[in-house]
N, C-alpha and C positions, 0 to 999 in steps of 0.2 A: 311687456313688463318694463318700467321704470325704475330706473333708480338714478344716483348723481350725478353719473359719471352723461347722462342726457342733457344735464341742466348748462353744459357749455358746447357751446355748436366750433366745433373743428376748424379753420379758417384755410381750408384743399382750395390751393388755385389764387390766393390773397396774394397782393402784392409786395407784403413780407412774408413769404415761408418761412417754417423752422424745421428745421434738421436736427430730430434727435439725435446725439451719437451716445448708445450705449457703452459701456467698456468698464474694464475693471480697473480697482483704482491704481492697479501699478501698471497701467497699461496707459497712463495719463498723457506722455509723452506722444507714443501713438496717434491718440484721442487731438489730442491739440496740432500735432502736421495732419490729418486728414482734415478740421477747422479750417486752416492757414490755408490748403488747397482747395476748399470749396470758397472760401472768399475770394483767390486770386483770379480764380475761372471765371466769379462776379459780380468783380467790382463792388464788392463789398454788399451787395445786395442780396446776399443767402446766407440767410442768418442758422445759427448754429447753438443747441447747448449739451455742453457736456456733462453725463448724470454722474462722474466722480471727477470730476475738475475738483481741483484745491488749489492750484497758484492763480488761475486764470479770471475771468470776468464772464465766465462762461459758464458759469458750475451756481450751484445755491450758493445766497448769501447767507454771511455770517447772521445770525440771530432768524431765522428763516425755519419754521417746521420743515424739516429733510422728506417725509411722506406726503407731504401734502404739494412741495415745491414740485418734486416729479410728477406726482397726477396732472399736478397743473399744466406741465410742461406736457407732459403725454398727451394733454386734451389737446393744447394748441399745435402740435407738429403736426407738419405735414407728411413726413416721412420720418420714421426709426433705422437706423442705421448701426448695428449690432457689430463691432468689433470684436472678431474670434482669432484669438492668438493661442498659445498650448499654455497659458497660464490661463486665459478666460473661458476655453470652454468647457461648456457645462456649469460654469458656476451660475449660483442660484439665483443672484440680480439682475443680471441678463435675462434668464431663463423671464422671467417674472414681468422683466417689461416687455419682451415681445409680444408674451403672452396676453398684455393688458392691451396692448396695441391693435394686435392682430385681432384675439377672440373679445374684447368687450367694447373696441373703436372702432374696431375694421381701419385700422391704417397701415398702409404699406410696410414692409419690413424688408429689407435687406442684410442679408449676412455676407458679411466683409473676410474672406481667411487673408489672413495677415502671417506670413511665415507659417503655415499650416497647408496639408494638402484638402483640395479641395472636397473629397471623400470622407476625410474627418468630419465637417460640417454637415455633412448631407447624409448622415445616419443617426442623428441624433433628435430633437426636437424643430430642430430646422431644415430636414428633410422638407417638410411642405412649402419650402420656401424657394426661390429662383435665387441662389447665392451665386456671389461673384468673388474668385480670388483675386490675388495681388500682380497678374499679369499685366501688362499697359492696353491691350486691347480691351479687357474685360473692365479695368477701372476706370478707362476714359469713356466707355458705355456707361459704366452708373454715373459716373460727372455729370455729363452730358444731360442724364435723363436727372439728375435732381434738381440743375440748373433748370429744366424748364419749366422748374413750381411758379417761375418766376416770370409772370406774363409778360412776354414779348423777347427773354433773353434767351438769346440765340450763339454764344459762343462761338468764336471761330477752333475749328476740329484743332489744327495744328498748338494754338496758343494751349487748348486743354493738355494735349497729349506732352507738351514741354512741362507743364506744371504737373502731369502724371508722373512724368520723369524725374522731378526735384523732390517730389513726396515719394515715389518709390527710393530712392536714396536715400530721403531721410529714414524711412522706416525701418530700411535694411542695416543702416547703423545702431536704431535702438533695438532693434532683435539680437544683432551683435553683439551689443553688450548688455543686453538682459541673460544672456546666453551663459556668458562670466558667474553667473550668481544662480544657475537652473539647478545647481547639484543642494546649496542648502536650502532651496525652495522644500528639497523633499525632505527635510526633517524638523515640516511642523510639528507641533504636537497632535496627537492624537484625538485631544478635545476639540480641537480648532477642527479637525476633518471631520469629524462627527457631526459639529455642529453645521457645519456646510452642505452635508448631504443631509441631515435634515430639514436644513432647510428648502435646499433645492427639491423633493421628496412634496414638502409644503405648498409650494408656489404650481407643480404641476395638479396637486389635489386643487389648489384654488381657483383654479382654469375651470374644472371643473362645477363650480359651485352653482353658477345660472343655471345651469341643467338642473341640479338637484332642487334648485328654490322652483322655475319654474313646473316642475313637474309635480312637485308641493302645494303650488298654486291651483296645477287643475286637479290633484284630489280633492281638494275643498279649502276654501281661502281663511273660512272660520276659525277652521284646526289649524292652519299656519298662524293669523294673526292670535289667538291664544297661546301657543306654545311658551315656554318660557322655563329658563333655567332651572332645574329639579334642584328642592333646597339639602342641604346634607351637613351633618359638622362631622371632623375630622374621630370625632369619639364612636360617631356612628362607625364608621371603616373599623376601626381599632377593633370594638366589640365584636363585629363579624368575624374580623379576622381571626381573633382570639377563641371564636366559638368554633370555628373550621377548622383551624389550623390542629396539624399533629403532634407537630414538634416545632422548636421554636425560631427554626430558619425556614418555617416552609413559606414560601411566594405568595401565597395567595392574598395577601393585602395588594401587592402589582394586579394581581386578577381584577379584584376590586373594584380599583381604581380605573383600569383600563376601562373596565363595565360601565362606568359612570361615563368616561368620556365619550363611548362610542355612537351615539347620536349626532352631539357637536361638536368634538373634535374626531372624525376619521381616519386622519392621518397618525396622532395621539394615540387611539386605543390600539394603530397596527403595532406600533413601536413598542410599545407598553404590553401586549402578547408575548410577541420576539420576544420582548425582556424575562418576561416569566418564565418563557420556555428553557432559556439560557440559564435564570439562578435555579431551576429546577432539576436542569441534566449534567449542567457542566459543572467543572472547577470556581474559586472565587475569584480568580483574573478573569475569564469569558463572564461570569455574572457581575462584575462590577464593572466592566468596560458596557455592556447591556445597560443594566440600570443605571450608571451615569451618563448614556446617550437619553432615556427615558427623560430622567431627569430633565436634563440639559433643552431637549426638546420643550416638554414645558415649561420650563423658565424662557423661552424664546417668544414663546407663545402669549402666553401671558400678559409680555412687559411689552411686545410689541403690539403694532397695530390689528393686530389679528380681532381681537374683540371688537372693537367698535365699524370692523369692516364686517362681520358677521353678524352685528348687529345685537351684541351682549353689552353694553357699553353701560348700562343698568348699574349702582355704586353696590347692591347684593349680588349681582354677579362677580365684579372684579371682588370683592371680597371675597368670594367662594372659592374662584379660582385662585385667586395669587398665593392661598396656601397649598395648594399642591407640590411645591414640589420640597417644599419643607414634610409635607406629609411622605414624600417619598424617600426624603434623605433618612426619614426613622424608618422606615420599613428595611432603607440600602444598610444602614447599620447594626438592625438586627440581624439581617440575613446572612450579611457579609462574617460579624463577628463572631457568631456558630459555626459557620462552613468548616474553617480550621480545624474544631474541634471535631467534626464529626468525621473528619477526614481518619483523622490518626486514631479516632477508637476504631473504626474498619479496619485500619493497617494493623492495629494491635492485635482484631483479634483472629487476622488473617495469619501474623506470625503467631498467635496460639494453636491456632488450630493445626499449621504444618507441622511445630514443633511435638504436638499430641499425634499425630501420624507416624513419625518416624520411629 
């Protein structure tokens, strides 16, 4: 099976390698002393780019598609090198480029723990990986072996393990003082978390996706190359809903909705379930924290590159889609703005009926 990511051949063993460094973008600091230490080891000869650099020369440029710069880069590296601090793991853009690396390049990955014990890393999606912590035996091993992308350079042991020395220093002072600021790390908001495990949630569904296409492939290639967006206007939902529904907070427009999605978006129609399940049983705080993850998930979806890497990119699909989650903010408002009421006619006429008892 073909597709784009074939049409640029790798450049393993060139006599410029590149060194992806993944990492998060507050982790930039980091990100640019591991840079400084792979250049010093060779002579400037081990090239390096960093996927959230913002001061450096190292990172996308300014006026630059930001998705297309990293495919790009992920095609040419020779190695990925995934910086895992207690602020980046598990987050979703990491997650996402390993994943591109490893499952759709086959390029090496290394996971780096950086002020993290080594057992954090090694139970999570980077288990299948051979990671290396921040000790000077294990970092001057990884030096050593990315330095030798670079035909014929041969470092001397001692020179590396000195320059391990001046990068473990430097690290151990910005963990220091990332340290200072770890307490209001934890009082993002709510939406910001939501929306980061949905994403992360997204990117391991998308690992997935060659399997689903290629197995599509061998039921019959016909019924693949026909498939194509199911058309629907927002009127249709409504009337459905209006014809099912019991009373006027009940979910089932989310039902719907998820129904619709659950072909091409899978990850979409789990969320959108959960959601129903929630404005169905719970209170209106648990149902509106739900359908504004719902939400929020597809507005993600939508506006990023998710369509045209799935291969919707069609001007009647983005149409179809991008009203969803307008269709969902009217569903969150009907639903939402009954709950209240139906709450306090129950309480009213649970205090009847005691008061008729006694």
């Amino acid at each position: 099976m073909t597709d784009s990511t074939d049409a640029i051949d790798k450049p393993k063993g060139s006599a410029t390698p590149l060194i992806f460094i993944s990492h998060d973008t507050r982790d930039g600091d980091l990100a640019e002393a591991f840079s400084k230490l792979l250049k010093s080891v060779s002579a400037g000869m081990l090239k390096s780019f960093r996927s959230s650099d913002k001061k450096g020369a190292e990172g996308i440029e300014f006026g630059d598609e930001w998705y297309k710069a990293l495919m790009t880069k992920l095609h040419s590296a020779s190695d990925v090198v995934c910086l895992l601090t207690e602020r980046s793991l598990e987050r979703p853009w990491i997650l996402y480029e390993a994943g591109v690396a490893k499952g759709k390049l086959d390029t090496p990955v290394h996971g780096l723990a950086l002020g993290v014990p080594l057992s954090r890393v090694s139970t999570g999606p980077f288990y299948q990986f051979q990671n290396s912590d921040d000790s000077e035996d294990l970092l001057s091993k990884l030096t050593l072996q990315l330095c030798r992308r670079v035909p014929g350079l041969e470092p001397d042991t001692d020179v590396v393990k000195a320059q391990v020395q001046i990068f473990k220093t430097t690290a151990a002072e910005i963990l220091k003082s990332l340290g200072t600021t770890k307490e209001p790390e934890k009082k993002e908001s709510i939406e910001e978390g939501a929306v980061a495990k949905v994403l992360e949630e997204m990117k391991l569904l998308v690992r997935e996706l060659p399997i689903r296409l290629e197995q599509r492939m061998v039921d019959g290639p016909d019924r693949f190359r026909s498939r194509r967006p199911r058309r629907f206007h927002p009127m249709m939902i409504d009337e459905m809903s209006h014809m099912i529904a019991r009373r006027s907070d009940d979910p089932v427009g989310i039902l719907l909705i998820a129904g619709f999605l659950r072909d091409d978006f899978p990850w979409l129609y789990e969320i959108g379930m959960e959601a129903y399940r929630v404005a169905k049983a719970e209170g209106s705080e648990a149902a509106h924290d739900a359908l504004h993850m719902f939400r929020n998930a597809c507005e993600v979806t939508m506006h990023g590159p998710f369509l045209d890497e799935l291969g919707l990119s069609n001007k009647e699909a983005h149409m179809m889609f991008r009203e969803l989650p307008m269709i969902i903010d009217h569903y969150m408002h009907r639903i939402l703005d009954d709950k209240p009421v139906r709450k306090r006619n129950r309480m009213q006429k649970s205090d009847e009926s005691q008061s008729n008892g006694r």
